[in-house]
N, C-alpha and C positions, 0 to 999 in steps of 0.2 A: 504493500500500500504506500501510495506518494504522501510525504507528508508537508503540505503547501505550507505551512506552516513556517517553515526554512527557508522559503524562497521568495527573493520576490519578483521573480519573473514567472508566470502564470504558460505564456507562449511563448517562443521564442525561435527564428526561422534565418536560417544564415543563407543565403545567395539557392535560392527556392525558385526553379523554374520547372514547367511543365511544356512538354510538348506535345502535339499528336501530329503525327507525319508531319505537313509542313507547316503545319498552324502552332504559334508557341502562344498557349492561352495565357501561362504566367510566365514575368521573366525575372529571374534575380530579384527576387522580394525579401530584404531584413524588415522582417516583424518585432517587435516587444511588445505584447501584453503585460502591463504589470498582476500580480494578484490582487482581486477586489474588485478590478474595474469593472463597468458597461466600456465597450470598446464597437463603435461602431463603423463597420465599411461601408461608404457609399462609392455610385460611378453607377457609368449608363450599364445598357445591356451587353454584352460579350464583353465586359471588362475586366473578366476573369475572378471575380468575386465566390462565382458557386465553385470553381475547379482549387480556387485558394482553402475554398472552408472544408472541401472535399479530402484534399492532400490535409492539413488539421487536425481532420478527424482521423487518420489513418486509413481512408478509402480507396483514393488514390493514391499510387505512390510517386514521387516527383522523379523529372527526367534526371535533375541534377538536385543538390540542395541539404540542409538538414532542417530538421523537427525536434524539437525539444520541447516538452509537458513538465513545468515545476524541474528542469535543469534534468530529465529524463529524456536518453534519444529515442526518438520513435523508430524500431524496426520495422520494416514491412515484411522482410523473411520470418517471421515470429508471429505468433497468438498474441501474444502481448497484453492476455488476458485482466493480468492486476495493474496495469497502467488503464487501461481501455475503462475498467470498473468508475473510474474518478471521472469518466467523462459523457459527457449527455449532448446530442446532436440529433436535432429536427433539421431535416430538409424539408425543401418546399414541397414537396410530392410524395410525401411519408403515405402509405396507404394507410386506412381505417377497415378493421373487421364488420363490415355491417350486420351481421345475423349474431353478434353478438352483445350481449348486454356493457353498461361503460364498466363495470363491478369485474366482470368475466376477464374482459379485455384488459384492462390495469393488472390483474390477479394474477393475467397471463405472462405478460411482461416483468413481474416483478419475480415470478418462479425460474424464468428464464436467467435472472440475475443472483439466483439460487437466497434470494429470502423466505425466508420460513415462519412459522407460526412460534410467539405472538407478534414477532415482531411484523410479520410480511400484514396482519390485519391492522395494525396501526397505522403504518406506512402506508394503506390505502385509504385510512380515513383522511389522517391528513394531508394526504394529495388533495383528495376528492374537494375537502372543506380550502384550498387554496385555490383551486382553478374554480369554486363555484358550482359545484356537481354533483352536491351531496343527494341534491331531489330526484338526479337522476339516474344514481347509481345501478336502477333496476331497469330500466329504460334500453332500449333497442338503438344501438349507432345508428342505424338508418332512420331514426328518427327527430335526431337533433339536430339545430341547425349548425350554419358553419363556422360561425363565432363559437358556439360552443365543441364542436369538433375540433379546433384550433386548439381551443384550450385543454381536452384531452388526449392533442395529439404534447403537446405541452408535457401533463400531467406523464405521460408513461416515458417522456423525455427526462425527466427527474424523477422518478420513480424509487430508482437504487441510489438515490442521493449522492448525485456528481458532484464534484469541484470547479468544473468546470463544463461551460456550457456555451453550443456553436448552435445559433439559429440563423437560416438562412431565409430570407425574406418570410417570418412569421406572421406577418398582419396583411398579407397581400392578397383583396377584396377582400375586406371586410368591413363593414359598420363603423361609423364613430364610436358606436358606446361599445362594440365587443373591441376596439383598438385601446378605449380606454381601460378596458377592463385588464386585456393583455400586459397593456403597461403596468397596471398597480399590480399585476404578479411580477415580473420583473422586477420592480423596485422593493417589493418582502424578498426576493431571491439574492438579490445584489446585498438587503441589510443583512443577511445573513450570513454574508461571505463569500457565496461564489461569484468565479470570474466569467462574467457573458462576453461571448461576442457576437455582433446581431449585424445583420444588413438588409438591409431595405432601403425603399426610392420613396418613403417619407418621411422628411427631413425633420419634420416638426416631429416630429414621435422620440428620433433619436437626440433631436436636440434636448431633448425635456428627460431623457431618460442617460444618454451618455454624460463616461467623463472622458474620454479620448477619441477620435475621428481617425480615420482611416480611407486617403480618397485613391481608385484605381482608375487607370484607363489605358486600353492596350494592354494589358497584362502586366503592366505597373504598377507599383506603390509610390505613387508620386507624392505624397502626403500623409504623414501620421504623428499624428503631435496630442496635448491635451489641448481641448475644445478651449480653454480657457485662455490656452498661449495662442491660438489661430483668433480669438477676439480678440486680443491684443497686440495681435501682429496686425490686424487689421479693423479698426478702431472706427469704422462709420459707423453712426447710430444714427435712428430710426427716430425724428424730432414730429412731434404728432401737436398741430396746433388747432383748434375750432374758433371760432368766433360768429356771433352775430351781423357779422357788416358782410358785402358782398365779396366772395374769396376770390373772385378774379383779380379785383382792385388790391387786395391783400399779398395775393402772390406777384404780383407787378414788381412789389417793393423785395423778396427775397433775392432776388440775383443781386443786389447793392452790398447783402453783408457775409462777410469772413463766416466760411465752414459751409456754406448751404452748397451743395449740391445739384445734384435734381428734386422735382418735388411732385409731385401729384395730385389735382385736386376730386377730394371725394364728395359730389353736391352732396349726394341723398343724405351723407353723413355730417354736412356743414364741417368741414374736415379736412386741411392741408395735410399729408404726407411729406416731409424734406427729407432728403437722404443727406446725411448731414456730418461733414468733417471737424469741424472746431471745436475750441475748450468748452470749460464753465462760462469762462470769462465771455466767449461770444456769443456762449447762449441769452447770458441776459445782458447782452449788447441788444442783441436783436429783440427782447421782450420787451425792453423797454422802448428803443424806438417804436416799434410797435404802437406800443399803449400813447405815446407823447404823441404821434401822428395822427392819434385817436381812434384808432378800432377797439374794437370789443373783445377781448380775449376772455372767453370761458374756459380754455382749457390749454397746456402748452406745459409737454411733457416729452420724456425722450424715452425710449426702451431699446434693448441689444437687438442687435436687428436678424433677420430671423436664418435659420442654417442656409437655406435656399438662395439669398443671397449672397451670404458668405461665401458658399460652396461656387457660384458664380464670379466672383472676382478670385478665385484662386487659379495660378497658370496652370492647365491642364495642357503640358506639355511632355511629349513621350521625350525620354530621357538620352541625350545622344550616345 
């Protein structure tokens, strides 16, 4: 058994490529996960994301490269049994049992990870009571919907209580409320100690839920840093201003002062959008002109501005 406990590198992937015939899906990828984090990979489609979490998880094996789990190297000629036990991996195309009950199904998987009685009925309560499934423990998979299928595809993904945990695109189609839902399991699974690493194409979910980013393209890792050092490396904030008076005549006057950007008017919302570069100091430069020029300001705040854009001013440039 790995004890994460020792380490604090969670993943760890030294000059990591993948090839198939002449397509090279990944190329020379240095990964670090620390232990603890939410660690999320974004980038478009064939960016080599699902073939990265693949090799990860010991599925793939890479053309070239090494794997390392809590400072353990991943063999691919080997079981690799009691390393594998520490780790929990959802893909996006995980099948479901349908002629099975959610009780059967979980009960099945967790035999497979050789737990046994009392512990193995515990272990399936409180799965059941974390993904939300308690009511439906008796219930036919073919009969829940897909938010809730998610979450018991989830549920037997921690099952045998990993350390680690690789979801590839888990919230994709799904509901607002079954995405929120998904996240507050994430966020009791992270306060708990395990290290995730998630990818999906939305940004707000990871924004809200990561502490480190991970951006691919071309089979790159062109970017992996904590989310906190990428807002700070790139510092525009999102100035949200309303008023009473007419916003045409309002935004007239934004191109005059230090930090404004571009800006966006939102009628229906009586609602300026600025994208917005400057200090403290120019923000209430500008309020106060403002007010002295005499509009009406009800409202004039600023917030981080959102992954989506950030992830757009970052060079998404293949590496020479």
């Amino acid at each position: 058994m790995v004890d994460c406990q020792m380490n604090d590198l969670a993943i760890e992937t030294r000059g990591l490529s993948k090839q198939y015939d002449r397509q090279l899906a990944v190329c020379e990828v240095d990964l670090q996960i620390q232990t603890g984090e939410v660690y999320g990979l974004i980038g478009p489609n064939g960016a080599g994301k699902t073939t990265l979490i693949q090799m990860l998880a010991g599925i793939e094996e890479p053309t070239v490269g090494e794997i390392y789990w809590f400072d353990e190297p991943v063999r691919f000629d080997q079981a690799h049994f009691p390393l594998k036990r520490r780790l929990g991996y959802l893909p996006d195309d995980f099948p479901l049992y349908d002629d099975l009950t959610v009780w059967d199904y979980l009960d099945y998987f967790a035999r497979l990870y050789y737990l046994r009685q009392p512990h193995l009925r515990r272990r399936l309560e409180e799965v059941l009571e974390l993904v939300q499934l308690e009511s439906k423990r008796n219930s036919l998979i073919s009969t829940l919907s897909r938010g809730m299928r998610q979450r018991l595809s989830l549920a037997r993904t921690i099952i045998h209580e990993p350390i680690l945990l690789l979801l590839d695109e888990p919230v994709s189609g799904l509901d607002p409320l079954s995405r929120q839902q998904f996240r507050e399991i994430i966020k009791v699974l992270q306060e708990a100690g395990m290290t995730i690493l998630i990818s999906s194409h939305i940004l707000s979910d990871l924004a809200e839920l990561c502490t480190s980013i991970g951006i691919m393209e071309l089979g790159y890792l062109v970017e992996s840093a904590p989310l906190a050092d990428l807002y700070q490396r790139y510092p525009q904030q999102e100035l949200i201003i309303s008023g009473l008076d007419d916003l045409d005549t309002l935004a007239q006057q934004l191109p005059h002062f230090k930090g404004v950007d571009t800006y966006e008017i939102l009628t229906e919302k009586k609602q300026i959008n600025i994208q917005f570069y400057g200090s403290g100091e120019d923000k209430v430069n500008l309020l106060r002109s403002l007010i002295n020029a005499g509009f009406s300001i009800t409202e004039f705040y600023t917030q981080k501005q959102h992954l989506e854009k950030l992830f757009l001013q970052l060079d998404h440039k293949q590496p020479s």
